[in-house]
Structure formats: structure tokens, C-alpha cells
MARBA-3410 file (N, C-alpha, C, O; in Angstrom, 1 decimal):
82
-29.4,-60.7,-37.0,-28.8,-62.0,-36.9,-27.3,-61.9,-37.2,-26.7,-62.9,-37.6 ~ -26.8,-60.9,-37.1,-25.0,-61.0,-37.3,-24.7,-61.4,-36.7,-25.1,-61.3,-35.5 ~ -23.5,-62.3,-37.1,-22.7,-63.0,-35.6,-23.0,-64.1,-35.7,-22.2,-64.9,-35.4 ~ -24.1,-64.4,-36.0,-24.8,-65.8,-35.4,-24.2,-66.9,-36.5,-23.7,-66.6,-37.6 ~ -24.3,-68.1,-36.1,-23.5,-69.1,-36.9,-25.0,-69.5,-38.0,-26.1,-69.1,-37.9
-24.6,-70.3,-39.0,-25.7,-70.6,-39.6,-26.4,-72.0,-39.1,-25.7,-72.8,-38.5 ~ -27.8,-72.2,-39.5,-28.5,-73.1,-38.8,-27.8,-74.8,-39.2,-26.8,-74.9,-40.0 ~ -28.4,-75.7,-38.6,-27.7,-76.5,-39.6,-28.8,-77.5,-40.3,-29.5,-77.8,-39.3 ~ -29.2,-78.2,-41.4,-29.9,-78.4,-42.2,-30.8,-79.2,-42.1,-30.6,-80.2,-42.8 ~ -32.0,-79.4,-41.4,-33.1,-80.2,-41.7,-33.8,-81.0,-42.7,-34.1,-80.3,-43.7
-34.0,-82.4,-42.6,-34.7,-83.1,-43.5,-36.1,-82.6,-43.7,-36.8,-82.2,-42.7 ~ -36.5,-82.6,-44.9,-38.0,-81.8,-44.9,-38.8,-83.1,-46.3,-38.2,-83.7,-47.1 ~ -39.7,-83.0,-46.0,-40.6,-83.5,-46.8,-42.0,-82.1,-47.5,-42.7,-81.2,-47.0 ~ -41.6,-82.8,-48.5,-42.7,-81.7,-49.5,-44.5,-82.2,-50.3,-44.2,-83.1,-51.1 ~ -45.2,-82.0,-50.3,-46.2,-82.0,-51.0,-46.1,-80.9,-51.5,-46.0,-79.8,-51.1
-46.4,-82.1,-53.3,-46.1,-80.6,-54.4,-47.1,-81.0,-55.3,-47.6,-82.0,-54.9 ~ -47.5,-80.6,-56.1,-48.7,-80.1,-57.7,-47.5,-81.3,-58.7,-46.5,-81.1,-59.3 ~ -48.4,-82.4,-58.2,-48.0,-83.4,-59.6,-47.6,-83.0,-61.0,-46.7,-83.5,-61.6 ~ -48.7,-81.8,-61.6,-48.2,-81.3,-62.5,-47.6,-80.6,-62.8,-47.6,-80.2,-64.0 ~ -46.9,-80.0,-61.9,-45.6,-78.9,-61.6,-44.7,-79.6,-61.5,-43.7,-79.1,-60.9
-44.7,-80.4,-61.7,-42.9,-81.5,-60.0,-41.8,-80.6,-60.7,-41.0,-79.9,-60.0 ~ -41.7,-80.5,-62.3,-40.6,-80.6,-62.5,-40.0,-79.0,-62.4,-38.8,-78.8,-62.3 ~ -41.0,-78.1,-62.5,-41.2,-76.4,-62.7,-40.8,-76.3,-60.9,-39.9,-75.6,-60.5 ~ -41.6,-77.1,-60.0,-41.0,-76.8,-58.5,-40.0,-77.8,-57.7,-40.0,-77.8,-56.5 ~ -39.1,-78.5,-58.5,-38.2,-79.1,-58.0,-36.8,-77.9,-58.3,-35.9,-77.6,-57.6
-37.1,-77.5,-59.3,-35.9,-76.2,-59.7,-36.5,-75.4,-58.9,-35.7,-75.1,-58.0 ~ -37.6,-74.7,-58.8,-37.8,-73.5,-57.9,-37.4,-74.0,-56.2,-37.0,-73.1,-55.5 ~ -37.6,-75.1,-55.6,-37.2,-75.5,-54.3,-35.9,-75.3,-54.1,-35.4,-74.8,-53.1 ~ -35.2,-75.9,-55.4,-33.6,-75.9,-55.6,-33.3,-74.1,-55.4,-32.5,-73.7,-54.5 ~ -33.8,-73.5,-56.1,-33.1,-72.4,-56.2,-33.5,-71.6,-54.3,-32.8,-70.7,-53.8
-34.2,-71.8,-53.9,-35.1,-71.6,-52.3,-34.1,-72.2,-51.5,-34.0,-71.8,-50.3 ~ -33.4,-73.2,-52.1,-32.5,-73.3,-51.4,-32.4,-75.0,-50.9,-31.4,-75.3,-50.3 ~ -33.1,-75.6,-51.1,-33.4,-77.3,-50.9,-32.7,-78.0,-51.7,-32.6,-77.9,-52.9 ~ -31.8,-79.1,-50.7,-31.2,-79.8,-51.4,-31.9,-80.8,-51.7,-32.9,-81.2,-51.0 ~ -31.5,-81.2,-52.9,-33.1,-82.5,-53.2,-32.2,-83.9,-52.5,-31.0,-84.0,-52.7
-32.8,-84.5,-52.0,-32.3,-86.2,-51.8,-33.6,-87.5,-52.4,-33.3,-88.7,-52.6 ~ -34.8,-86.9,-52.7,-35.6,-87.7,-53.3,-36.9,-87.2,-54.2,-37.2,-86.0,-54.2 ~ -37.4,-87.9,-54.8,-38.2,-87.0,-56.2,-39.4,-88.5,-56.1,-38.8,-89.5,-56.3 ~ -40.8,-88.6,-56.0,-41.8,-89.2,-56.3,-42.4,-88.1,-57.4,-42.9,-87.1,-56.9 ~ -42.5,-88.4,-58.3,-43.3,-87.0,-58.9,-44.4,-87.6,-59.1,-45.4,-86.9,-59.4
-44.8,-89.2,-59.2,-46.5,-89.5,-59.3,-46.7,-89.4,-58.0,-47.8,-88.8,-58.1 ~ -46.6,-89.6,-56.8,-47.2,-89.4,-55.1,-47.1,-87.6,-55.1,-47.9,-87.1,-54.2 ~ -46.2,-86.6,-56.0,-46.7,-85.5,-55.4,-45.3,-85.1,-54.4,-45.1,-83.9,-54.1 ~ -44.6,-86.0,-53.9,-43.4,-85.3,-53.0,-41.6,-85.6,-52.7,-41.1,-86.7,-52.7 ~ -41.2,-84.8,-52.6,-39.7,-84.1,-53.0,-39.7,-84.2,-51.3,-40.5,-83.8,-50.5
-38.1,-85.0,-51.1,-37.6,-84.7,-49.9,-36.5,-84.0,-50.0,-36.1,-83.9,-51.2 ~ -35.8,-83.5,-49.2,-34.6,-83.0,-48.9,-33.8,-82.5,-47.4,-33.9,-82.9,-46.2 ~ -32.8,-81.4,-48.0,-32.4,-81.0,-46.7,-32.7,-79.2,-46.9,-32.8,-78.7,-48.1 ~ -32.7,-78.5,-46.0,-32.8,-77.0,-46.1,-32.3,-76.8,-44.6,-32.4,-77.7,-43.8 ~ -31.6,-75.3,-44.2,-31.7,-74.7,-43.2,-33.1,-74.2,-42.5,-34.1,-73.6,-43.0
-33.0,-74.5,-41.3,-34.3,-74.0,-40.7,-35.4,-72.7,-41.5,-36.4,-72.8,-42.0 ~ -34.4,-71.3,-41.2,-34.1,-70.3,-41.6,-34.7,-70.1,-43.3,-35.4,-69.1,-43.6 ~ -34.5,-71.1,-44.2,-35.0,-71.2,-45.7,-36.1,-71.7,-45.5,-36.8,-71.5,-46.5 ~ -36.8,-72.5,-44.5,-38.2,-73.4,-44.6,-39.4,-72.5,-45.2,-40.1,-72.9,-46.1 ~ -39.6,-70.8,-44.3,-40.7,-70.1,-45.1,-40.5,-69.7,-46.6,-41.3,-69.0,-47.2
-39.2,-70.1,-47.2,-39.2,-69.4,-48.5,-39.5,-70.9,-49.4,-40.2,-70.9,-50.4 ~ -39.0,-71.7,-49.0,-39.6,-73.2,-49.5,-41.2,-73.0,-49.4,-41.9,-73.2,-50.4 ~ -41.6,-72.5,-48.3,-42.9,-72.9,-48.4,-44.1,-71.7,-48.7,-45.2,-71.6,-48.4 ~ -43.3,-71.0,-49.5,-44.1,-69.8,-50.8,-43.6,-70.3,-51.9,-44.1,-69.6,-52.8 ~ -42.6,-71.2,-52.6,-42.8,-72.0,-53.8,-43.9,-71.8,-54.6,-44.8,-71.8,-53.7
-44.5,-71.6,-55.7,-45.8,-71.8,-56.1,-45.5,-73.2,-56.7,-44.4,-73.7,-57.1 ~ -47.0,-74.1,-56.4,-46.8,-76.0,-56.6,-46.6,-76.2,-55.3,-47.0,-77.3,-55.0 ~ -46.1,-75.7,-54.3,-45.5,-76.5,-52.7,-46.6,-76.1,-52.3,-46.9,-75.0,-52.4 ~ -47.5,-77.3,-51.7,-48.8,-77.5,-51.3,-48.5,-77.6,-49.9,-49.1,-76.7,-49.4 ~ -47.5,-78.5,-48.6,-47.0,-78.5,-47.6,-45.9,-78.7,-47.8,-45.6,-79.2,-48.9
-44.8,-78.4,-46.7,-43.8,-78.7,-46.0,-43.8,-78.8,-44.5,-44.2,-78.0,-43.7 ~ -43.1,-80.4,-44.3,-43.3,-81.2,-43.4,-41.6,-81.7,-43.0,-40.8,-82.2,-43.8 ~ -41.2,-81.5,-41.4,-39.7,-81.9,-41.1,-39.6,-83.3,-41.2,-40.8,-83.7,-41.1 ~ -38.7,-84.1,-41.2,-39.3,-85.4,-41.5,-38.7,-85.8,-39.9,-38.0,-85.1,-39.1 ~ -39.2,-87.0,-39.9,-39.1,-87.6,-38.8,-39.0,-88.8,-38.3,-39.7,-89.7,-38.6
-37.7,-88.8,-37.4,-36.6,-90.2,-37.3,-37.6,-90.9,-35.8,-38.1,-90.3,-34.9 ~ -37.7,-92.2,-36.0,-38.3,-92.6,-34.7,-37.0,-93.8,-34.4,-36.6,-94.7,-35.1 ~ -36.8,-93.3,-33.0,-34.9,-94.5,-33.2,-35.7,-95.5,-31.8,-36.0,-95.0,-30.7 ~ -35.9,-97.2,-32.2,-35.9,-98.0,-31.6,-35.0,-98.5,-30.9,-33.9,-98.6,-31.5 ~ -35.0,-98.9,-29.4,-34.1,-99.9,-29.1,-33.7,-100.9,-29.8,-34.5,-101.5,-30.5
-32.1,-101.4,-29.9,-32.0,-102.6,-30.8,-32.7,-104.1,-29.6,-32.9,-104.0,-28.4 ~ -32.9,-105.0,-30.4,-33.6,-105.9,-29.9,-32.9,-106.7,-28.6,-33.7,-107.3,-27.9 ~ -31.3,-106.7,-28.1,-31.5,-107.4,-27.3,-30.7,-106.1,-26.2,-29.7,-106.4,-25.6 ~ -31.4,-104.8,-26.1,-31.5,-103.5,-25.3,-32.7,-104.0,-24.2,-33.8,-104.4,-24.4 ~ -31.9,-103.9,-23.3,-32.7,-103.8,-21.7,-34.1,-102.7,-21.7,-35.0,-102.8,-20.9
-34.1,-101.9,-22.5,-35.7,-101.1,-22.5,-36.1,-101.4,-23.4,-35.5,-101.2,-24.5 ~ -37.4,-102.0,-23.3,-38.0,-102.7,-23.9,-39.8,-102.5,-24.1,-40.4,-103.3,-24.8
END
């Protein structure tokens, strides 16, 4: 991969071990995840990561899944497709 530019950062959603949140919110952090949100009673941590870091996010011990999150963009209401 030399040469190559770096990826650029995807939103990810996490399922994590309720009773880890706080042992795998630092271990995500150090994997490389930027945190942007924390439920620790539902179990999940969003953020951002590079593509490229997603399999090391997702050997975390506590990271039960990792999930890209996902934008659904409506027409605004008075948009001809309808």
C-alpha cells in the first residue's frame, strides 16, 4: 500500500459487553475510533474510523459487532420525486 493516500473515515456503529463499555471504549480509542457517542446501558459506541482500521476495531475484546452506519437522504417535501 505505499503511495496510496489514506482512506477517509467512516461512521461505524458498535455492539459492545455492557459490562466492559468502559475497558472497550479506551481499547476502540486506542484501535483507532474516534468516539462521537457512548449508550453504555443499550451496549453501543458510535464513531468514525478509516476503512483500513475496521478489522482491528473488530478484534476489540467486549466488540460483539461492528456495523457502518447508515444515512438514508429523503427528498425535501416540495422535490418533484416523490
Amino acid at each position: 500500500m505505499s503511495g496510496s493516500a489514506p482512506s477517509e473515515p467512516v461512521g461505524v456503529i458498535l455492539a459492545v459487553d455492557p459490562d466492559r463499555f468502559a475497558e472497550v471504549v479506551e481499547a476502540a480509542r486506542r484501535a483507532g475510533l474516534t468516539v462521537t457517542g457512548e449508550q453504555p446501558v443499550l451496549g453501543t459506541l458510535s464513531g468514525t474510523i478509516t476503512e483500513d482500521r475496521i478489522p482491528a476495531l473488530a478484534e476489540v475484546a467486549g466488540v460483539e459487532a461492528v456495523d457502518r452506519e447508515r444515512t438514508i437522504r429523503l427528498p425535501p417535501p416540495d422535490s418533484p420525486i416523490q
